[in-house]
Residue, then its C-alpha position, 0 to 999 in steps of 0.5 A: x500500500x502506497x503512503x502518503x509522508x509530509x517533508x517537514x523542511x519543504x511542506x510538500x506531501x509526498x506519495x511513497x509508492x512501493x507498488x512503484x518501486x523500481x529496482x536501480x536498474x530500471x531508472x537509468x538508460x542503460x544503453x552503450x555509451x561513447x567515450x567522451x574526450x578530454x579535449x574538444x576544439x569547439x568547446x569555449x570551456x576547455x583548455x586552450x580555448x579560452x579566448x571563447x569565454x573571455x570574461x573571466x572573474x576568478x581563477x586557481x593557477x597550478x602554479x605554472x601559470x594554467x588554471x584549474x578552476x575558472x569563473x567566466x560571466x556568463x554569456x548568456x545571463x539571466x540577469x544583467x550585470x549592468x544597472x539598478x534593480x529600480x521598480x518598473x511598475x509598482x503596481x504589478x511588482x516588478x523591477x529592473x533585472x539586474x544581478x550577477x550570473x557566472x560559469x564556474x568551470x570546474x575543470x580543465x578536462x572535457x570529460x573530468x566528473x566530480x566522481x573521479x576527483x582527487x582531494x585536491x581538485x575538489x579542494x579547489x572546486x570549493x574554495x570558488x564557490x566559496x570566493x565567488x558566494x561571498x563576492x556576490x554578497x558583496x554587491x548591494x543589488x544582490x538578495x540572495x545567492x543560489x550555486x547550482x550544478x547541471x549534469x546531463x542532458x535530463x538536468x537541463x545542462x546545455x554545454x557537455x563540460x562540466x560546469x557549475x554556475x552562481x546566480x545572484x538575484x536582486x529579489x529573495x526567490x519566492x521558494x526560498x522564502x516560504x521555507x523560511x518562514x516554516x523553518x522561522x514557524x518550527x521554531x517558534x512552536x517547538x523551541x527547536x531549528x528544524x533542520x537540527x532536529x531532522x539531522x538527530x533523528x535521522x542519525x538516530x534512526x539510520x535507515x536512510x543514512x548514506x554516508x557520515x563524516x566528522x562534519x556531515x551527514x548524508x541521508x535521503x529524506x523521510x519524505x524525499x520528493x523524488x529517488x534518490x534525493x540526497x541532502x548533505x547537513x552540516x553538523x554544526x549549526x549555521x545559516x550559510x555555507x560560507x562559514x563552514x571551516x577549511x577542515x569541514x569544507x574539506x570533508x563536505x568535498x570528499x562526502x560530495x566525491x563519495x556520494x556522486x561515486x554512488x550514484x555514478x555506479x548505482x544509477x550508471x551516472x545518471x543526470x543530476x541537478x545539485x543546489x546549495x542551499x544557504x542565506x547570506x555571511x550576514x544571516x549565518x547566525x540565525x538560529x531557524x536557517x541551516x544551509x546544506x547541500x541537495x542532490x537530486x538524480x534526475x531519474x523521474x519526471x514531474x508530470x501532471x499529477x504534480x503540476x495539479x496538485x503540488x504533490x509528489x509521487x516518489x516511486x523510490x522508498x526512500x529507505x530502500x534507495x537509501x540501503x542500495x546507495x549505502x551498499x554502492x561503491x564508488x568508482x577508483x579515484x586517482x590523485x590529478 
């Protein structure tokens, strides 16, 4: 029998259907794929070229004077970088799109994938988001910052090498908000932060741990919205992810690495989205709000159940996605 669980951080009701349940196997494309090459002459993001994606904001150099990690502007922002976020039309609420949008080009190497990084390139990797996060908060049009990964072609990624991007926009995102406010609520009701409480039950109860490190722990949720949905919570209490120390965010890379190694082998690396979820330097002290990390395998579609009624039908027992990811074992990683 189907059952219907209530996500305490979201507010989404969630169908849980068993009857549903697909083995691992049965979500991903399973059919030959091509290798993909280190290098591609019309790539603007690969080694060599970059006179295609001239715009560059940051780097991290080998020491040898070629980057590992670079961040361009966006080409093709959603917002411009130009300009004030002044009202249009009061009336219908809406103002200048202003703010800032970057390409966070995590590697050198066409086919480089998170799953198969060493320490030291995921090191690197979030020492820029870190730098570029708190560099947008820095600019006085900004609201809110959101970091976001796109992995393959069924997670809305449109250029093959791998790339993480950075948005800053001049309003606070109306999703963002509501869970604010529920997290602000849980408090006020129980005297408790609701993502604390939810991290100490599921530790205690262990049936969708994935993975736990001295800092982090990775769980799929009570009621995950979809299969296979991983969040990553800090141990420590804090509102943004800048605050996290060098010795936790080395961990959250290495937890990061072990997690995508799952999915690559468990779900034959299928496409995924990845978000940060965190307020800004200035609200790391609110006692409501815990940033974390979300992972969410794109082996499933919204369709229009979902878009009636707001709910989720998650043919993946959370528990049981929850085992397979625990008993899956990354790929052999190599120090580059």
């Amino acid at each position: 029998m189907s059952e219907i669980r209530y996500n305490d951080i979201t507010g989404d009701w969630v169908i849980i259907s068993e009857a549903r349940a697909k083995r691992p196997m049965n979500f991903v494309d399973v059919a030959k794929r091509t290798l993909i090459p280190s290098y591609v002459e019309s790539c603007p993001f690969c080694r060599g070229n970059e006179s295609a994606s001239p715009d560059e904001e940051f780097r991290i150099d080998d020491g040898n004077g070629n980057w590992r990690v670079r961040s361009v502007r966006n080409k093709f922002s959603a917002l411009s970088a130009s300009g004030e976020p002044t009202p249009l039309d009061p009336a219908r609420k809406t103002i200048n799109g202003v703010g800032r949008h970057e390409v966070i080009i995590e590697s050198p190497l066409h086919n480089r994938i998170i799953a198969f990084y060493s320490q030291q390139e995921i090191n690197e990797l979030l020492s820029v988001y870190r730098t570029r996060f708190m560099n947008f908060y820095e600019d006085p049009r900004v609201k809110h910052v959101i970091l976001y990964k796109n992995h393959g072609a069924e997670a809305g990624t449109s250029l093959e090498h791998p790339h993480s991007q950075i948005v800053g926009t001049p309003v606070l995102p109306g999703q963002v908000l509501q869970r604010i406010k529920l997290a602000e609520k849980s408090l006020w009701e129980t005297g408790q932060c609701i993502f604390c409480r939810t991290l100490a039950e599921e530790v205690k109860e262990q049936k969708r741990l994935v993975a736990e490190t001295e800092h982090f722990v990775a769980f799929i949720p009570f009621a995950s919205l979809s299969p296979y949905h991983v969040w990553i919570f800090p141990k420590e209490h804090s509102a943004c992810f800048s605050t996290a120390s060098s010795s936790a965010m080395a961990d959250l890379g290495s937890l990061l690495v072990k997690i995508l190694g799952k999915f690559y082998t468990a779900l034959q690396n299928p496409s995924f989205n990845f978000v940060i979820r965190s307020l800004s330097p200035q609200e790391a002290d609110l006692p409501y709000f815990h940033w974390y990390l979300a992972i969410v395998p794109r082996i499933s579609k919204a369709a229009g159940f979902e878009l009636g009624t707001g709910m989720y039908i998650n043919s993946s027992v959370p528990e049981h996605a929850a085992e397979v990811l625990r008993a899956a074992v990354p790929p052999v990683l190599f120090e580059g």
